[in-house]
KEZA-458421 format. One line per field, with one value per residue (C-alpha): residue number from 1; residue in three letters; x, y, z. Coordinates in Angstrom, 3 decimals. Layout:
REM residues N
num <- (NUM | ...)
residu <- (ALA | ...)
x <- (X | ...)
y <- (Y | ...)
z <- (Z | ...)
//
This chain:
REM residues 444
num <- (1 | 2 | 3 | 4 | 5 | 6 | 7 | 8 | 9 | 10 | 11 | 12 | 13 | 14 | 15 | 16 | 17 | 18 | 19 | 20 | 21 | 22 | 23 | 24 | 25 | 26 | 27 | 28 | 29 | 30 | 31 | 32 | 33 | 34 | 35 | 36 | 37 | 38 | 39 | 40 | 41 | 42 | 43 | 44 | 45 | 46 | 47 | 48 | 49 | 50 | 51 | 52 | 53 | 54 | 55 | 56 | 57 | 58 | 59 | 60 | 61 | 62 | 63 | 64 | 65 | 66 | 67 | 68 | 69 | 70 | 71 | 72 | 73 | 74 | 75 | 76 | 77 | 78 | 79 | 80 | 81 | 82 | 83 | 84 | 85 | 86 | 87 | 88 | 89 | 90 | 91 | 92 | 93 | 94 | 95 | 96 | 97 | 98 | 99 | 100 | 101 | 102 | 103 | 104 | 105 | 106 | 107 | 108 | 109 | 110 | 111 | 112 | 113 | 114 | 115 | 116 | 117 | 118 | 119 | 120 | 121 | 122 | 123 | 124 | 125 | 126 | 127 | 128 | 129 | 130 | 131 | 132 | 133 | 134 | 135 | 136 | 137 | 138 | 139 | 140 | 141 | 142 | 143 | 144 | 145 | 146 | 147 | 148 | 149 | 150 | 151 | 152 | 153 | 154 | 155 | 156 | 157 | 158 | 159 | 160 | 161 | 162 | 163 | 164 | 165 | 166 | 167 | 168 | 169 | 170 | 171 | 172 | 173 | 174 | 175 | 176 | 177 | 178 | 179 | 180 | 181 | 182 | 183 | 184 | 185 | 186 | 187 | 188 | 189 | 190 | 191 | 192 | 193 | 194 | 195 | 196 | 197 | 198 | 199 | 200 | 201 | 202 | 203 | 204 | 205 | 206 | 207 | 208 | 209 | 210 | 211 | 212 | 213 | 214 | 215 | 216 | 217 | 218 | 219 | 220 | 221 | 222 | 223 | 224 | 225 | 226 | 227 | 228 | 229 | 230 | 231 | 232 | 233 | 234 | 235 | 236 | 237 | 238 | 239 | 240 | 241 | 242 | 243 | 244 | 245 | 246 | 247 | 248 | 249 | 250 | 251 | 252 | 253 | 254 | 255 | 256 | 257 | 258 | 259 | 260 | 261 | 262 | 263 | 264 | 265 | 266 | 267 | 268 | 269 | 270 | 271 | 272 | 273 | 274 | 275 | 276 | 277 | 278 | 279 | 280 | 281 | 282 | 283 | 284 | 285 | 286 | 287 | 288 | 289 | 290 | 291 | 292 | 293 | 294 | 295 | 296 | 297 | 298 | 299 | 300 | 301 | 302 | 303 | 304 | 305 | 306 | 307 | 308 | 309 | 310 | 311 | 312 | 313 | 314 | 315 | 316 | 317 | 318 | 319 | 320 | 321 | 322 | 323 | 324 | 325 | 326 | 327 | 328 | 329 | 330 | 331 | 332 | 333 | 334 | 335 | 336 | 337 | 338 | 339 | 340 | 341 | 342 | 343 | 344 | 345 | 346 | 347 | 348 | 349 | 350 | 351 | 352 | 353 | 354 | 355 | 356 | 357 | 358 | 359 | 360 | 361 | 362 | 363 | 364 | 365 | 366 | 367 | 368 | 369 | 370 | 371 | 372 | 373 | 374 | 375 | 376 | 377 | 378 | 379 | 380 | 381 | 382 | 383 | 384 | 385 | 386 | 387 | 388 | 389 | 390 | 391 | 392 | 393 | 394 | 395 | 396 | 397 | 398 | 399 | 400 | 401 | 402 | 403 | 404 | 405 | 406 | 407 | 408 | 409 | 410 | 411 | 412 | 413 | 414 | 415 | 416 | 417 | 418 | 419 | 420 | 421 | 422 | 423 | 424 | 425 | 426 | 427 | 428 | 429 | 430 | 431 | 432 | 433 | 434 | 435 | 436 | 437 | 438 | 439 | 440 | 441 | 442 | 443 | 444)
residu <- (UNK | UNK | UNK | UNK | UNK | UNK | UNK | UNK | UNK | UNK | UNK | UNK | UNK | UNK | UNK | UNK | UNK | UNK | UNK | UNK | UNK | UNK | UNK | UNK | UNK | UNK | UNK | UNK | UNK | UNK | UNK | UNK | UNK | UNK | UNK | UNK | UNK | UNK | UNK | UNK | UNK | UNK | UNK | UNK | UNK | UNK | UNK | UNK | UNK | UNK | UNK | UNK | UNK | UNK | UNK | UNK | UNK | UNK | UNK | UNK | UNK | UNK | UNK | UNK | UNK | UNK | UNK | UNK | UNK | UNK | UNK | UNK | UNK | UNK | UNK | UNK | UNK | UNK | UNK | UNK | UNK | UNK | UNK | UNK | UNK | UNK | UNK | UNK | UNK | UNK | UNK | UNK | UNK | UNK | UNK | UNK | UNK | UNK | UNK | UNK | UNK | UNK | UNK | UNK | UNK | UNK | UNK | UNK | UNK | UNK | UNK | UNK | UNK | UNK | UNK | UNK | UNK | UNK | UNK | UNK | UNK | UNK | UNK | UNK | UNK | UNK | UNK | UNK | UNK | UNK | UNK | UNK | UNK | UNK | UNK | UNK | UNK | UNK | UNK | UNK | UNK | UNK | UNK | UNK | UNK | UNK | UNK | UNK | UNK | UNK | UNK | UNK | UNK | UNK | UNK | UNK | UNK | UNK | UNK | UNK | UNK | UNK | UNK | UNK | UNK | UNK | UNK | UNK | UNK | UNK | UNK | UNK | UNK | UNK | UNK | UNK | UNK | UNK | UNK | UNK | UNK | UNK | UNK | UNK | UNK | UNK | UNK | UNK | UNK | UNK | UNK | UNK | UNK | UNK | UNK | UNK | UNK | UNK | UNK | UNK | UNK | UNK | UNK | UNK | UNK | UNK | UNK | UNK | UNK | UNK | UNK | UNK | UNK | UNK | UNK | UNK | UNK | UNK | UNK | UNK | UNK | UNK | UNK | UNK | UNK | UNK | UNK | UNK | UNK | UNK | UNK | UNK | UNK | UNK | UNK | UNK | UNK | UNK | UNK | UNK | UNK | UNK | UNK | UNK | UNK | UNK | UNK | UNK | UNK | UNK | UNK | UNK | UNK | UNK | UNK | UNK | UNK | UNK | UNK | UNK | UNK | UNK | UNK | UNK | UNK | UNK | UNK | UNK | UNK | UNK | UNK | UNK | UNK | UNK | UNK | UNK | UNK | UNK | UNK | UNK | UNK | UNK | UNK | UNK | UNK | UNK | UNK | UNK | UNK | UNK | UNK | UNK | UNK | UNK | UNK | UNK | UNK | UNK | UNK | UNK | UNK | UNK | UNK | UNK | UNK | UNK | UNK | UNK | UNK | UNK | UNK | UNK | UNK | UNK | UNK | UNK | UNK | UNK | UNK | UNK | UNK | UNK | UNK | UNK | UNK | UNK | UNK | UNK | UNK | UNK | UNK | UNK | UNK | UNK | UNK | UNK | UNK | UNK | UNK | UNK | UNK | UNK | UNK | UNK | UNK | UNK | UNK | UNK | UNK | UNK | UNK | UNK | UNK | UNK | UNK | UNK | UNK | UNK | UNK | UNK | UNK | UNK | UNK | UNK | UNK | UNK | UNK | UNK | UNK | UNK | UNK | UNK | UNK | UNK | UNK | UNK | UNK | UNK | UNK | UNK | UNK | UNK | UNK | UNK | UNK | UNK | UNK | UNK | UNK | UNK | UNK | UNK | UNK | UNK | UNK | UNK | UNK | UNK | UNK | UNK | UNK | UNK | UNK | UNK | UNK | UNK | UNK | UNK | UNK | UNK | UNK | UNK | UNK | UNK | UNK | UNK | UNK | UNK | UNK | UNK | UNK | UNK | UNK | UNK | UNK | UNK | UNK | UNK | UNK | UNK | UNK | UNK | UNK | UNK | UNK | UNK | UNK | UNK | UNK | UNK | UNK | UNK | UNK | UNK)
x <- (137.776 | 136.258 | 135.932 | 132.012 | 131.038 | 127.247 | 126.384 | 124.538 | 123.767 | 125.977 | 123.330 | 125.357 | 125.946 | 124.068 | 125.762 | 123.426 | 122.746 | 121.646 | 123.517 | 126.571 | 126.236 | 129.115 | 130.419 | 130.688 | 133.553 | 133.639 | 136.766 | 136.365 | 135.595 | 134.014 | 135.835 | 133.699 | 134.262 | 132.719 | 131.007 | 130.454 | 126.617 | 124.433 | 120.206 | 117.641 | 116.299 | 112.887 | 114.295 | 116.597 | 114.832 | 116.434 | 119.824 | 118.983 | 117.186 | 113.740 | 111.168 | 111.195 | 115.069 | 115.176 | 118.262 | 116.371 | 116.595 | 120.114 | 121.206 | 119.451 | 121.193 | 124.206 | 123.825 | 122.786 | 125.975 | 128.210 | 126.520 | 127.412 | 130.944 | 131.278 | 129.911 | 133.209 | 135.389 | 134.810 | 134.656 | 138.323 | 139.010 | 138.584 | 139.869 | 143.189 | 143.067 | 143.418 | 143.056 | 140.705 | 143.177 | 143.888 | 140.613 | 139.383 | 142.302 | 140.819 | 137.653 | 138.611 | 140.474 | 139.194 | 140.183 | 141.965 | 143.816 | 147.600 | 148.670 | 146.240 | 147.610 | 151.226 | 150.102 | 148.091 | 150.828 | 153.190 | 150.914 | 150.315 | 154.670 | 154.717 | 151.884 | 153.689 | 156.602 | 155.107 | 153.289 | 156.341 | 159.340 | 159.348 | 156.571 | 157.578 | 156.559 | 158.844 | 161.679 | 161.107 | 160.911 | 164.497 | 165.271 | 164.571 | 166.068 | 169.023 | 169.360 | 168.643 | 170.939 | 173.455 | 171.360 | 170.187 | 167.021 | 164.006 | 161.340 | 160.396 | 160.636 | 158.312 | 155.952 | 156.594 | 155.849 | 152.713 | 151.246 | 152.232 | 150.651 | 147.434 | 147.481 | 148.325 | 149.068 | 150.686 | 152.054 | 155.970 | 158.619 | 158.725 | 155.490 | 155.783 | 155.007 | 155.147 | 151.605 | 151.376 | 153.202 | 151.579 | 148.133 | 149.712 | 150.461 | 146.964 | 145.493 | 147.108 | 146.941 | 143.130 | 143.362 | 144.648 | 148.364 | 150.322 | 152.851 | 155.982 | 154.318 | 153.926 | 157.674 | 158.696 | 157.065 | 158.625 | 162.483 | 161.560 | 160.089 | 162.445 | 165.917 | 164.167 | 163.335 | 167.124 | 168.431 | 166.831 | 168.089 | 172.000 | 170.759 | 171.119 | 169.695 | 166.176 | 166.035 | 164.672 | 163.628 | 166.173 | 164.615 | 163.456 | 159.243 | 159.974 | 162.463 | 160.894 | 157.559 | 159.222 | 157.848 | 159.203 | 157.068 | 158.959 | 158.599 | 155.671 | 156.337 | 159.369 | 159.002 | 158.345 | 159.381 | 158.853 | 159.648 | 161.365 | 158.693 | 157.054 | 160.675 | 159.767 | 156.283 | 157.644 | 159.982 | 157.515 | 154.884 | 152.551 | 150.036 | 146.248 | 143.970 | 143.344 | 144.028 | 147.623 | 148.816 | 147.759 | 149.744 | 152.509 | 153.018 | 152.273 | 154.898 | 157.669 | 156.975 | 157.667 | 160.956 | 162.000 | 161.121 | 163.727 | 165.724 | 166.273 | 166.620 | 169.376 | 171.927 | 171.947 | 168.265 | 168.078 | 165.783 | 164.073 | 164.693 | 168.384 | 166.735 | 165.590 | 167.930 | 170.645 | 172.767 | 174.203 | 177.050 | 176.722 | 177.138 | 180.955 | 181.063 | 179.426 | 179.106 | 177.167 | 178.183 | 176.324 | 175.634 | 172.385 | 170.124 | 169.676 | 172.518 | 173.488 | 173.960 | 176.544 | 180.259 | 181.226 | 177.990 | 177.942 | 179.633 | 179.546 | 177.904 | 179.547 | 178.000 | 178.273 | 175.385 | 174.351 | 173.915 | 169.270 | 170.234 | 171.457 | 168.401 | 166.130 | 167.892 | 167.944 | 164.457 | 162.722 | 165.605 | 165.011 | 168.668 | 167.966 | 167.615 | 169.909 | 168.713 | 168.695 | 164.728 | 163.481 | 159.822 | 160.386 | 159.525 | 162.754 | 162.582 | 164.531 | 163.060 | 159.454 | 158.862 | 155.160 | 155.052 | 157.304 | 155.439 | 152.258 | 155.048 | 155.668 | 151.746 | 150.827 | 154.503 | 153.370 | 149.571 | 151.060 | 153.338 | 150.247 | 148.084 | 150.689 | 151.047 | 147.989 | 147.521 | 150.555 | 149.014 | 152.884 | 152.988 | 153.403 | 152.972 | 156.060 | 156.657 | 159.293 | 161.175 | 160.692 | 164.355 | 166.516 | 164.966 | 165.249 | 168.870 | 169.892 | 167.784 | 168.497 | 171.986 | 171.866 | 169.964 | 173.279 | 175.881 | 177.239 | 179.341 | 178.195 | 181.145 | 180.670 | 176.890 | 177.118 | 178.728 | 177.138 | 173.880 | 176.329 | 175.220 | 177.268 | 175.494 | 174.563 | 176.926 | 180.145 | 181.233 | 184.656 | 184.828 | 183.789 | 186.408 | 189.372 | 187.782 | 188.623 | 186.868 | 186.929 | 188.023 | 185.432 | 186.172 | 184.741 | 181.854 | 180.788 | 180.998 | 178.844 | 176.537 | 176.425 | 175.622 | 172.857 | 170.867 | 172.075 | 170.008 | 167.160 | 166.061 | 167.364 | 169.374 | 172.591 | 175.986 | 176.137 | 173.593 | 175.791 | 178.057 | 176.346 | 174.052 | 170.329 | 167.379 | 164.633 | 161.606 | 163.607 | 162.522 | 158.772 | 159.278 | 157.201 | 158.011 | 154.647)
y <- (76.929 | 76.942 | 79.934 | 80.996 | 83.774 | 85.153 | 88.003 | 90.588 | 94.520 | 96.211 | 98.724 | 100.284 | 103.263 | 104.245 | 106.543 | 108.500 | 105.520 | 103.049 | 100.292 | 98.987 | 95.372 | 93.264 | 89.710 | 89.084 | 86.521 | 85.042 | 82.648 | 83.465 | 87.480 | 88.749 | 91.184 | 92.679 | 92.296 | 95.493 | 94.518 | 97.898 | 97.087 | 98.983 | 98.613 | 100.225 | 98.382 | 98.103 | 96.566 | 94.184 | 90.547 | 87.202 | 87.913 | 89.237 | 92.297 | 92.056 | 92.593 | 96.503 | 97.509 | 99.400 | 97.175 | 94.048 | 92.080 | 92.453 | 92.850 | 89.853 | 87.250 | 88.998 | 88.166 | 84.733 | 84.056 | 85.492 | 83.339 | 80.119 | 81.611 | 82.184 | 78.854 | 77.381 | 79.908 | 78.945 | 75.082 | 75.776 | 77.759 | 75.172 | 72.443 | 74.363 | 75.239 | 79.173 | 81.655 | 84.421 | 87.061 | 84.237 | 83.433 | 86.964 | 87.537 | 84.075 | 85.527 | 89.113 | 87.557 | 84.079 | 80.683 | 80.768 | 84.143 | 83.245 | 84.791 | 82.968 | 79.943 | 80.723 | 82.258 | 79.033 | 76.783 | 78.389 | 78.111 | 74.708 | 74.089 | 76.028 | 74.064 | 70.728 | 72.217 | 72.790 | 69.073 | 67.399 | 66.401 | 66.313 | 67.107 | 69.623 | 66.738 | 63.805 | 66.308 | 67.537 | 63.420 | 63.361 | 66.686 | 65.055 | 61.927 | 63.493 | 65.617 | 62.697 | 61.263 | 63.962 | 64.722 | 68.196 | 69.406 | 68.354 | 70.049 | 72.840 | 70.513 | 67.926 | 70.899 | 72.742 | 69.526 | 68.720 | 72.160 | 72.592 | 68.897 | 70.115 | 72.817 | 71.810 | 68.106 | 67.473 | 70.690 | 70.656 | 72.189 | 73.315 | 74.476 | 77.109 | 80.506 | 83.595 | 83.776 | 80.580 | 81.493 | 84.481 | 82.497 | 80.563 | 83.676 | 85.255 | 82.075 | 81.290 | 85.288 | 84.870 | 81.895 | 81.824 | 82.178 | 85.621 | 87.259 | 85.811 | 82.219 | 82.477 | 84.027 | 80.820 | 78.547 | 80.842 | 80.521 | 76.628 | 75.986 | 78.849 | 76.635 | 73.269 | 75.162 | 76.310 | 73.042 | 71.505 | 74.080 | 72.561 | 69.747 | 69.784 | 66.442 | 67.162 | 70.287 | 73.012 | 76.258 | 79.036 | 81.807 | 82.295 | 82.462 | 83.487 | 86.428 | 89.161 | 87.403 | 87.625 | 90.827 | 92.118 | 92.131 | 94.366 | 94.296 | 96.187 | 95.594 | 93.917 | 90.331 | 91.051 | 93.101 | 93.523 | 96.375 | 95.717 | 94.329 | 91.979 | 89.976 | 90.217 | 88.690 | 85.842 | 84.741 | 84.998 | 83.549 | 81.074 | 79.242 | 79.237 | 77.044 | 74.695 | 70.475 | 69.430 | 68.234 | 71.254 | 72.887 | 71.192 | 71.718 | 75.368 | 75.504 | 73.280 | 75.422 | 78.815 | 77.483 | 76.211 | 79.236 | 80.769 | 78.366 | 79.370 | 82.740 | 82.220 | 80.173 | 82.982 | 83.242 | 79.643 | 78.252 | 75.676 | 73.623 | 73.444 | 73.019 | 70.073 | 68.609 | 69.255 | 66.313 | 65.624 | 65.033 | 68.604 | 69.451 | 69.819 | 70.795 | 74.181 | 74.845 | 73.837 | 73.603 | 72.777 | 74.054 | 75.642 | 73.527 | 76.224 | 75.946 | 72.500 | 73.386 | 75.560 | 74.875 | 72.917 | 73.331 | 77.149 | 78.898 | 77.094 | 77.854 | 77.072 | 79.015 | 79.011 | 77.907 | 79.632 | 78.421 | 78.945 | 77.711 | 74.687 | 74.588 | 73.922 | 70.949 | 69.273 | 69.742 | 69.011 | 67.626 | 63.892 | 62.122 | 58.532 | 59.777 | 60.820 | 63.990 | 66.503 | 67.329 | 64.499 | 65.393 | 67.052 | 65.012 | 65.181 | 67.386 | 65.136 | 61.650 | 62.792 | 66.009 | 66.113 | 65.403 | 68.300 | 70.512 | 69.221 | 70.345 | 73.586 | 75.039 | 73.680 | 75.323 | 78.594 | 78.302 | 77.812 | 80.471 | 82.671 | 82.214 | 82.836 | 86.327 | 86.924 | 85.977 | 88.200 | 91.214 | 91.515 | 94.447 | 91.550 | 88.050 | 85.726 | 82.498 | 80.205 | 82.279 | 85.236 | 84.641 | 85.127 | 88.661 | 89.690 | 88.664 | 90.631 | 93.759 | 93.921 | 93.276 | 96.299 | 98.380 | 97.549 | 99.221 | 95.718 | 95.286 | 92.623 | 90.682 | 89.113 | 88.818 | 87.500 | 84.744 | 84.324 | 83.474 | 82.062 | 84.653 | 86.245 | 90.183 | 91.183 | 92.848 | 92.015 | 88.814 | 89.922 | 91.262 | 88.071 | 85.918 | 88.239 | 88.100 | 85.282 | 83.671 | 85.551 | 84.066 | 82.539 | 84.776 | 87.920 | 86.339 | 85.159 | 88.515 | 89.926 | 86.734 | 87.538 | 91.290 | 91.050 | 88.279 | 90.650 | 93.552 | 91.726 | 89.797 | 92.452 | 88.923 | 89.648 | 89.069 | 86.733 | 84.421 | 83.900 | 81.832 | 80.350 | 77.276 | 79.187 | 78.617 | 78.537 | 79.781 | 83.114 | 83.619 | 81.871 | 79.029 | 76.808 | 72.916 | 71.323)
z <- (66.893 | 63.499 | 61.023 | 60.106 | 57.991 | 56.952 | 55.110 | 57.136 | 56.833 | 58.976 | 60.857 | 63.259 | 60.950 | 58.066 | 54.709 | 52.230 | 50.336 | 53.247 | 55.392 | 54.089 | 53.112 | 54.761 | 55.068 | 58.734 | 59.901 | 62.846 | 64.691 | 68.639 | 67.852 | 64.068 | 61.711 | 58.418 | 54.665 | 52.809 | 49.776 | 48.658 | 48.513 | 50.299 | 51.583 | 53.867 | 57.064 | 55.013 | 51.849 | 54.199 | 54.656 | 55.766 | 54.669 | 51.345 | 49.982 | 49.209 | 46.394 | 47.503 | 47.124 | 44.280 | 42.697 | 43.791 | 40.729 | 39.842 | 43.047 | 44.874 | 42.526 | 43.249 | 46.842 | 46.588 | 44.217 | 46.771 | 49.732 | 47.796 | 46.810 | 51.150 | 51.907 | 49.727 | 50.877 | 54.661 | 53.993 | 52.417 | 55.396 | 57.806 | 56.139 | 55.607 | 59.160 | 59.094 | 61.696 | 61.153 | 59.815 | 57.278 | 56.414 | 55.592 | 53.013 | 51.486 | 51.158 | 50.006 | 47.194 | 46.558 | 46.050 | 42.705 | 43.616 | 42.670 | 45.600 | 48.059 | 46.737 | 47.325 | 50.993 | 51.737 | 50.503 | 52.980 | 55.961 | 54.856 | 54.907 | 58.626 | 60.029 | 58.678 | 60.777 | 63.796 | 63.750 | 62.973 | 65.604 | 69.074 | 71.239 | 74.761 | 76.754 | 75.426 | 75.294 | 78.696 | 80.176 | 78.491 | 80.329 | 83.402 | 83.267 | 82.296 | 85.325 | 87.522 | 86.421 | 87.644 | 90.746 | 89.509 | 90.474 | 88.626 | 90.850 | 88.649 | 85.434 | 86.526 | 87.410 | 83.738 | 81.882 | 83.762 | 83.242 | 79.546 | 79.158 | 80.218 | 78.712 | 75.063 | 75.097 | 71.359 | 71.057 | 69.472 | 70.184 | 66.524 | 67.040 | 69.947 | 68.790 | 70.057 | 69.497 | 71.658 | 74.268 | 74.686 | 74.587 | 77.330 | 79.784 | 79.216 | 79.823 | 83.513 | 84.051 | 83.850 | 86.262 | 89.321 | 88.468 | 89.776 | 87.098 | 89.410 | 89.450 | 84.961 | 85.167 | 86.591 | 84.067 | 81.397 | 82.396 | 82.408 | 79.372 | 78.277 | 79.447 | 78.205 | 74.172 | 73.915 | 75.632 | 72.720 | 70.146 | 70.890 | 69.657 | 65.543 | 65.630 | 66.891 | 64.242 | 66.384 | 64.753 | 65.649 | 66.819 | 70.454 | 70.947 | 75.068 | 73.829 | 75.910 | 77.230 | 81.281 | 83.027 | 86.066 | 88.612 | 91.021 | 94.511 | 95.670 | 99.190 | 101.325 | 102.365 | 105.702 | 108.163 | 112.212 | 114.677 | 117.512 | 120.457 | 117.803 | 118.292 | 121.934 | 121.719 | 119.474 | 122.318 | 124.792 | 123.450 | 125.045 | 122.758 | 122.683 | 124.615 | 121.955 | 122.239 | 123.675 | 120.141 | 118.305 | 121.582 | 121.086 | 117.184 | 117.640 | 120.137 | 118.318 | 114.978 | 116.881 | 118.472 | 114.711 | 113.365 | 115.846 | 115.171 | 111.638 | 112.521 | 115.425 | 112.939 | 110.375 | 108.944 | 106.498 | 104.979 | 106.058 | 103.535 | 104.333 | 108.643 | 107.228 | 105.430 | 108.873 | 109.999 | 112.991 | 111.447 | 110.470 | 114.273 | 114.701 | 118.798 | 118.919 | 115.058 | 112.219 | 108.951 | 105.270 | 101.791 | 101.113 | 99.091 | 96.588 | 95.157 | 94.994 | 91.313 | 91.361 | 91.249 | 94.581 | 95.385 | 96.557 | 99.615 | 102.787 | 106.280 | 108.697 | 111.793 | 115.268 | 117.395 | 120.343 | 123.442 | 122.541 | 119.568 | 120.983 | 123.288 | 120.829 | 119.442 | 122.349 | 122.613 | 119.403 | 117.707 | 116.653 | 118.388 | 116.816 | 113.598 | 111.266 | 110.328 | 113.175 | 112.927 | 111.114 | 111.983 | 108.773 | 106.218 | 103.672 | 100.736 | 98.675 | 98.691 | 100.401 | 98.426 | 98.664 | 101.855 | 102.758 | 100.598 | 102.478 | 105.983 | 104.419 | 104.293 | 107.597 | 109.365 | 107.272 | 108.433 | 112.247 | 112.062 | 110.511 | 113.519 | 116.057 | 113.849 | 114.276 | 117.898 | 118.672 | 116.376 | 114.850 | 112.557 | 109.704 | 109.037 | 109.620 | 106.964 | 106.581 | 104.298 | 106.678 | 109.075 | 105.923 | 105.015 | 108.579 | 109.601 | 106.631 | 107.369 | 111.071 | 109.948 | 107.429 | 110.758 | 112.111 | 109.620 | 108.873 | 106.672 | 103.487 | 103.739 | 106.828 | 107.001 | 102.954 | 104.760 | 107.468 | 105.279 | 101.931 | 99.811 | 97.614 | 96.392 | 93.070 | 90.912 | 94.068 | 92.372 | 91.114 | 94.855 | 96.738 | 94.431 | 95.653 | 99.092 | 101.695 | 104.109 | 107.256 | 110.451 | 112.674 | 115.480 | 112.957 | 111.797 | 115.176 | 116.768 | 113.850 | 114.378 | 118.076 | 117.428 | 115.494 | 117.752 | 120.567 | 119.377 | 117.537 | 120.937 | 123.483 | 125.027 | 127.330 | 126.861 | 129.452 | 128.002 | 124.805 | 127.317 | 130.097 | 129.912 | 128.586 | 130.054 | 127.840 | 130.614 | 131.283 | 127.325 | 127.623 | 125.488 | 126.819 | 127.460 | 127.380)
//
């Protein structure tokens, strides 16, 4: 936005000897240049006094030299591109100061800076093809480079400022964007701006325009959470009256929902991306999606499945496919259409929340929350459960690398306990064939 400036008399307060006469400059909100001049309302006409002020000879061509001096001083304004801050020093001291020289010939250096080298949005592209090529995830990259393409097209890396940044969170923040959702963009853009740093070549500025622009959020509430009859309804739940299809999703979602729950609480992102090759006799093992980035690709699950558990694979699970529900569409190679999966699974499993009155609303990433709070209900110990679900706690790494894996026969009976008390099932019905009617899952 360009600068504009007019002289004016200022009347929102008035001294013994009458308004103050200011310059008024304007760039998206105004800020005032005192003149030292001052007039009364009555002597005030068209931007200039009139025949009445007492001063109005001397002072009226006084004025109308200063309007002509403005009308330069905001021409060289624009044309040098400077902000408003910038612009009023111009006009407090003038053109031909010696010191507005030297301070426009160094914002003239730093805006050469900023327009010269790589843009974010080639730099990013190279990102990206660089962790394709090492089958990294690109998800949130794709996403970051989009978004900051929209938002400022040409912009540099050079030329990302703190003030730009900044511009950049108030901007979403005003929009429809939560704090956690702008976090996310930050660390991005934040990993991609040092990434390019390493590289001397590209001759990135050193210092770091994101240092300290990530707020916590802090959780204001937990994830989810259910008392002990809203497990109940969910297992015997019987869907509404509505068409046989919409019956028949409503029904398979619920019974993968449990699914994800009964094997340890995963997400279903790593549901979906099961193989039956994963299936080795009454166990299921696999590396959470997550973190297919970290060394070896993270801890492995390798869980036992229940005999409901089982159930439900032989039910909705796809046997001539290669995935185990490939209803889902893959994350990997049909992202969009799994995102697409993902918002009509959460809007199912909203309505059956809602149908059931639960004391809160269940989501896809709801299972993994709950298995580790009924677990901590339970006095569990982390170790086990940490495996159970491949996560290793905050602040117990030294712990976990001295720490083996426990024996199946541990982690099963911990696996066993907490299903035990979170659906009120018997003992005998971890080892005998389960019916799913004694539990009201419906087969339509």
């Amino acid at each position: 936005m360009s600068t504009s400036a007019i002289i004016i008399l200022d009347t929102r307060y008035e001294s013994s000897k009458g308004f103050p006469i200011k310059i008024r400059v304007t760039n998206k909100v105004s800020k005032y240049v005192s003149l030292k001049l001052y007039s009364k309302k009555e002597w005030w006409e068209n931007g200039n006094v009139n025949k009445f002020h007492p001063d109005y000879r001397k002072l009226f061509f006084k004025l109308n030299k200063r309007g002509l001096q403005l009308t330069e001083e905001i021409e060289y304004c624009n044309d040098n591109k400077l902000n408003l801050d910038e612009s009023l020093l111009i006009i407090k001291k003038g053109i031909q100061d010696t010191d507005t020289e030297r301070f426009v010939l160094s914002q003239k250096l730093k805006e050469l800076d900023n327009q010269s080298g790589i843009t974010f949005f080639e730099f990013c592209n190279t990102r990206i093809e660089e962790k394709r090529a090492i089958n990294e995830s690109i998800s949130h990259y794709e996403s970051v480079r989009d978004i900051v393409y929209r938002y400022d097209p040409e912009i540099t890396l050079n030329g990302i400022t703190y003030e730009w940044v900044n511009d950049f969170i108030n901007t979403k923040l005003s929009g429809k964007v939560k704090r956690g959702g702008v976090n996310s963009y930050l660390r991005t853009m934040g990993a991609v701006f040092r990434e390019a740093q390493r590289r001397s070549s590209l001759g990135i500025k050193k210092d770091d325009p994101f240092k300290g622009t990530i707020k916590d959020t802090g959780r204001k509430k937990e994830i989810v959470r259910l008392e002990k009859n809203d497990f109940i309804k969910l297992l015997n739940f019987i869907p509404e009256k509505i068409n046989k299809q919409q019956r028949l999703t409503q029904t398979r979602n619920l019974k993968l929902w449990l699914f994800q729950f009964y094997i340890g609480g995963h997400d279903l992102i790593d549901i979906a991306l099961l193989k039956w090759e994963d299936m080795k006799r009454d166990r299921v093992s696999f590396k959470r999606y997550k973190l297919r980035n970290k060394p070896n690709g993270g801890l492995l699950v390798d869980n036992y499945v229940f005999p409901f558990a089982m159930d439900i694979i032989n039910i909705i699970g796809t046997k001539k496919e290669d995935r185990i529900f490939s209803f889902i569409p893959d994350p990997v190679t049909e992202r969009k259409k799994y995102d697409y999966f993902l918002r009509a699974y959460n809007r199912s499993l909203g309505n059956i929340s809602t149908k059931l009155e639960l004391i809160d609303t269940i989501t896809s990433k709801s299972t993994r929350f709950l298995f580790r709070s009924k677990a901590g209900e339970l006095l569990m110990s982390d170790i086990p459960v940490s495996q159970i679900q491949a996560h290793i706690l905050k602040g117990k790494s030294m712990t976990f690398n001295y720490q083996g894996r426990l024996p199946n026969n541990i982690i099963d009976k911990c696996h066993k306990k907490i299903l035990r008390k979170t659906f009120k099932f018997k003992k005998s019905e971890f080892y005998k064939e389960f019916k799913l009617s004694a539990f009201g899952l419906i087969l339509l």
